[in-house]
PyMOL commands that place a pseudoatom at each C-alpha (Angstrom):
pseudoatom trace, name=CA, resn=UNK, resi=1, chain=A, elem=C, hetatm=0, pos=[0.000, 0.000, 0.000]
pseudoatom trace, name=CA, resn=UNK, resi=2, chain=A, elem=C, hetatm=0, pos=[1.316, 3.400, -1.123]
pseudoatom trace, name=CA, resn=UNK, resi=3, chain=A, elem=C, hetatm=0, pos=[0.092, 6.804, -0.239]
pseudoatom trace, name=CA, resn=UNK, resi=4, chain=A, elem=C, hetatm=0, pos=[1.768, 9.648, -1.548]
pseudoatom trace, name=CA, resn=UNK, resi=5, chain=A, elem=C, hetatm=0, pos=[1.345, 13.248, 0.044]
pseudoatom trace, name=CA, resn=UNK, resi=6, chain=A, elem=C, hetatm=0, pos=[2.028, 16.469, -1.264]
pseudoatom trace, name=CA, resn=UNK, resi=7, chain=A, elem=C, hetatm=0, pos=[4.994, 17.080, -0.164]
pseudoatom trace, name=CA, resn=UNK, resi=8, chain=A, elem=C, hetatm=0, pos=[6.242, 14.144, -2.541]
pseudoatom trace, name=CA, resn=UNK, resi=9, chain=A, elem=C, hetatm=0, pos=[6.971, 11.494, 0.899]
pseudoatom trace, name=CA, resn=UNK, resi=10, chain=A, elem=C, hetatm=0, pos=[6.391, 8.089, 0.097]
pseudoatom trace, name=CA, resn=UNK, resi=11, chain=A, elem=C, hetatm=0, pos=[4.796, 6.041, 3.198]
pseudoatom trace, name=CA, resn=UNK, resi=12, chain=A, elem=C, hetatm=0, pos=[4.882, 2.344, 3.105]
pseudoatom trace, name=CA, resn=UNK, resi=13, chain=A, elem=C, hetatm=0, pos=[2.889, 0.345, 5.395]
pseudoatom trace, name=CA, resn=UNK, resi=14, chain=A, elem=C, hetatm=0, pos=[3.459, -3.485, 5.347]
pseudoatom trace, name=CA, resn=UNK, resi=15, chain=A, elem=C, hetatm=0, pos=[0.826, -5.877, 6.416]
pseudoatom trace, name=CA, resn=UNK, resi=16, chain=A, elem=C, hetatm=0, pos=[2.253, -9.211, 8.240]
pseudoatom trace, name=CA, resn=UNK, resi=17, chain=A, elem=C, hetatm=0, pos=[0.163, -12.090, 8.951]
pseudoatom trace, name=CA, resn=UNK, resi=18, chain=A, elem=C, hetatm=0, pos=[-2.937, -10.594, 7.787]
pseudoatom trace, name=CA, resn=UNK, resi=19, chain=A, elem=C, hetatm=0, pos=[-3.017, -8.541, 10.343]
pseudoatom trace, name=CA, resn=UNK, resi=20, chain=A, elem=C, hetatm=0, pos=[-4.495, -5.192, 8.636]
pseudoatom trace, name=CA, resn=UNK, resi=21, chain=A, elem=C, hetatm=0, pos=[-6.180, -3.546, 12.124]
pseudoatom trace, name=CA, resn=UNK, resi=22, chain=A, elem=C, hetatm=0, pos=[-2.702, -3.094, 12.706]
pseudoatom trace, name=CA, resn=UNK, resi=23, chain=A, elem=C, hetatm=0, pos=[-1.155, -1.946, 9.690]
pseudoatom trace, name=CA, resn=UNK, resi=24, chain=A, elem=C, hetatm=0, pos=[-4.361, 0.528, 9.512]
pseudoatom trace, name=CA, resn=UNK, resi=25, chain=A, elem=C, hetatm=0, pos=[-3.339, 1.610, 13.037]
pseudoatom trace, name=CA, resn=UNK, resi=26, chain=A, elem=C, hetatm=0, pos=[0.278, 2.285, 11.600]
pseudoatom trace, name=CA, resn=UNK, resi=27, chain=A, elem=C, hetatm=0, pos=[-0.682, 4.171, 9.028]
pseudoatom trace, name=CA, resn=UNK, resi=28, chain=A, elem=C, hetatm=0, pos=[-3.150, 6.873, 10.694]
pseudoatom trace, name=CA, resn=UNK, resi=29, chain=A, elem=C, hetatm=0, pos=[-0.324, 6.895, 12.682]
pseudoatom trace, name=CA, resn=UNK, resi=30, chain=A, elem=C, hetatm=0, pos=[2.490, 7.708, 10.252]
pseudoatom trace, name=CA, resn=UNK, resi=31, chain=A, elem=C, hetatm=0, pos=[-0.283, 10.115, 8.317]
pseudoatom trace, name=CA, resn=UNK, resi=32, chain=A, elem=C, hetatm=0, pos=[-0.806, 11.986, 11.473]
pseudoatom trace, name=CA, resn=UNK, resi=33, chain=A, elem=C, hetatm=0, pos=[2.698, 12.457, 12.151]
pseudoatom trace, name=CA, resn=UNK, resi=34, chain=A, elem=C, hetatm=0, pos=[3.400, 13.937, 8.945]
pseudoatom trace, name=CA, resn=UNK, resi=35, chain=A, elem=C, hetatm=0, pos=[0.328, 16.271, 9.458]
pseudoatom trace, name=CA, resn=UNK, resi=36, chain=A, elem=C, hetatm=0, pos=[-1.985, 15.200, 6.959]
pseudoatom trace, name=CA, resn=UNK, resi=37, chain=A, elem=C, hetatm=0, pos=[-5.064, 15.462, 8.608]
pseudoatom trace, name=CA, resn=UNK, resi=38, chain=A, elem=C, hetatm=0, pos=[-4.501, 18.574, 9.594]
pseudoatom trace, name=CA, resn=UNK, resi=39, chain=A, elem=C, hetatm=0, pos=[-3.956, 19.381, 5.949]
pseudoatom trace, name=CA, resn=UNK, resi=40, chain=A, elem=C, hetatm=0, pos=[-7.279, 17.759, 5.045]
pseudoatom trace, name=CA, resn=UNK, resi=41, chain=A, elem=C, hetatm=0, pos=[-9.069, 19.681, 7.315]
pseudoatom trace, name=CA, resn=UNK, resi=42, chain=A, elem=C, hetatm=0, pos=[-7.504, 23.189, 6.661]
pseudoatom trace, name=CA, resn=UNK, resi=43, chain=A, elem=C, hetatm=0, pos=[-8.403, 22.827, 3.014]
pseudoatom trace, name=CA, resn=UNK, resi=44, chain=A, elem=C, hetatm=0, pos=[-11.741, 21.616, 3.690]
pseudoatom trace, name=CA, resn=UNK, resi=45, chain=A, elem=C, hetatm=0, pos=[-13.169, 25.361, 3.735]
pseudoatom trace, name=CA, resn=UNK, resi=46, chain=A, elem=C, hetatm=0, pos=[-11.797, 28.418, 2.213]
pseudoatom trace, name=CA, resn=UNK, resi=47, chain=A, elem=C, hetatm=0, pos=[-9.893, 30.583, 4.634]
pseudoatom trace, name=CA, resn=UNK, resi=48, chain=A, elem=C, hetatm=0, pos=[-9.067, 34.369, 4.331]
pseudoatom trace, name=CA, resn=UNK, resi=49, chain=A, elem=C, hetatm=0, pos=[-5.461, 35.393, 4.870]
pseudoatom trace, name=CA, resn=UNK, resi=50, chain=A, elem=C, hetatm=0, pos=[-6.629, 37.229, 7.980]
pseudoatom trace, name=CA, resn=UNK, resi=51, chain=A, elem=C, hetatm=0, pos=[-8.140, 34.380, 8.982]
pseudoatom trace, name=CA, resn=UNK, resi=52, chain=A, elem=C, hetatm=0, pos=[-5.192, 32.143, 9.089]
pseudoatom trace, name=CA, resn=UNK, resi=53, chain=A, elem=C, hetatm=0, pos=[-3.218, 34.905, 10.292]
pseudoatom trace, name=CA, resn=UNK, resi=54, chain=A, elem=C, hetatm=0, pos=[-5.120, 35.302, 13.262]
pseudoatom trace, name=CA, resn=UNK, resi=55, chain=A, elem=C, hetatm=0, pos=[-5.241, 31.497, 14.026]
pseudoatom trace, name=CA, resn=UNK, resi=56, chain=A, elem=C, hetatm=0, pos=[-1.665, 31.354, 13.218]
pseudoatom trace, name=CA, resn=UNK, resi=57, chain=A, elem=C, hetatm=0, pos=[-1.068, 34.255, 15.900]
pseudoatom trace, name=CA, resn=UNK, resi=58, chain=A, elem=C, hetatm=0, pos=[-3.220, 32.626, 18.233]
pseudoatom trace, name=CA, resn=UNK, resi=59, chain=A, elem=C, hetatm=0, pos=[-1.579, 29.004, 18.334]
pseudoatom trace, name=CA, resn=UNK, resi=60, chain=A, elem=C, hetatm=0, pos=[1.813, 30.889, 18.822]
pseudoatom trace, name=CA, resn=UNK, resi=61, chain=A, elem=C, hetatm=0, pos=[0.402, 32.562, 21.997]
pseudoatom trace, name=CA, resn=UNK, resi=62, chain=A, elem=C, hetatm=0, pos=[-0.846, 28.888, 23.389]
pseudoatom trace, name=CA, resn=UNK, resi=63, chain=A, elem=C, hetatm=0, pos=[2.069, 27.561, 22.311]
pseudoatom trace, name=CA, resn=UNK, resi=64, chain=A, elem=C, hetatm=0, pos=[3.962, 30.359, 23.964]
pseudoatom trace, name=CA, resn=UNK, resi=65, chain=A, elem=C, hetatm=0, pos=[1.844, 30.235, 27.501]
pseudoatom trace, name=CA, resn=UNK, resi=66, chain=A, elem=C, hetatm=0, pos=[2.228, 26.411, 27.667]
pseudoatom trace, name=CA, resn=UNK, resi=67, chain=A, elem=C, hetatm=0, pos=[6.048, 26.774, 27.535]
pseudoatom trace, name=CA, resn=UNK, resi=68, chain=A, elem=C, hetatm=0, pos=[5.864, 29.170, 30.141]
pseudoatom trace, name=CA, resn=UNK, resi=69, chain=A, elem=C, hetatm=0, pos=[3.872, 27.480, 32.288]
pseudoatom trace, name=CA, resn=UNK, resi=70, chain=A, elem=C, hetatm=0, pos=[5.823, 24.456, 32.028]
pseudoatom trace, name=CA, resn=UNK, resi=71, chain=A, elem=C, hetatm=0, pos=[9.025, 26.254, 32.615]
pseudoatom trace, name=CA, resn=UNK, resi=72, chain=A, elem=C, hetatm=0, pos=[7.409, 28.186, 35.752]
pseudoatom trace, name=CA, resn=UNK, resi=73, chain=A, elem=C, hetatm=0, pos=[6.869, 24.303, 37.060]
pseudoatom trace, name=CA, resn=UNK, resi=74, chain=A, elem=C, hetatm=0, pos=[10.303, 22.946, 36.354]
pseudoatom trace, name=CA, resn=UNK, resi=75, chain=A, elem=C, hetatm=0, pos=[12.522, 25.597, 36.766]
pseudoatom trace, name=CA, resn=UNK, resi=76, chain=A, elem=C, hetatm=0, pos=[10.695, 28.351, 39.029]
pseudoatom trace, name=CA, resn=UNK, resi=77, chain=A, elem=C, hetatm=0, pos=[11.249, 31.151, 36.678]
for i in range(1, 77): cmd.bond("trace and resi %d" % i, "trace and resi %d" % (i + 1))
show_as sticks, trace
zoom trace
């Protein structure tokens, strides 16, 4: 089984003993990793620039806070 994504990665799944729960498992796995379903569901609608922009800008300031706070717990400052 081949997938190929946009950004021209090849992922190869192999299934062993029949067993294709598991090889499905690895894939969604390898596929989520490599941020494809985020990419399905960004292009799902149409999004302004401003739009992404501002989601863009949020995420940084989660992403920022979350560091802090996690710093704040390890190291105090």
């Amino acid at each position: 089984m081949y997938i190929t994504l946009e950004k021209e990665t090849e992922v190869r799944i192999e299934v062993r003993n029949n067993n294709v729960d598991k090889a499905m498992r690895i894939l969604k796995k390898k596929l989520t990793e490599d941020g494809f379903f985020n990419e399905l569901r960004q292009r799902e609608f149409y999004e302004s620039k401003g739009t992404k922009r501002r989601k863009a800008k949020a995420a940084a300031k989660r992403r920022s806070e979350r560091d802090l706070k996690k710093r704040m717990e390890n190291e105090g400052y």
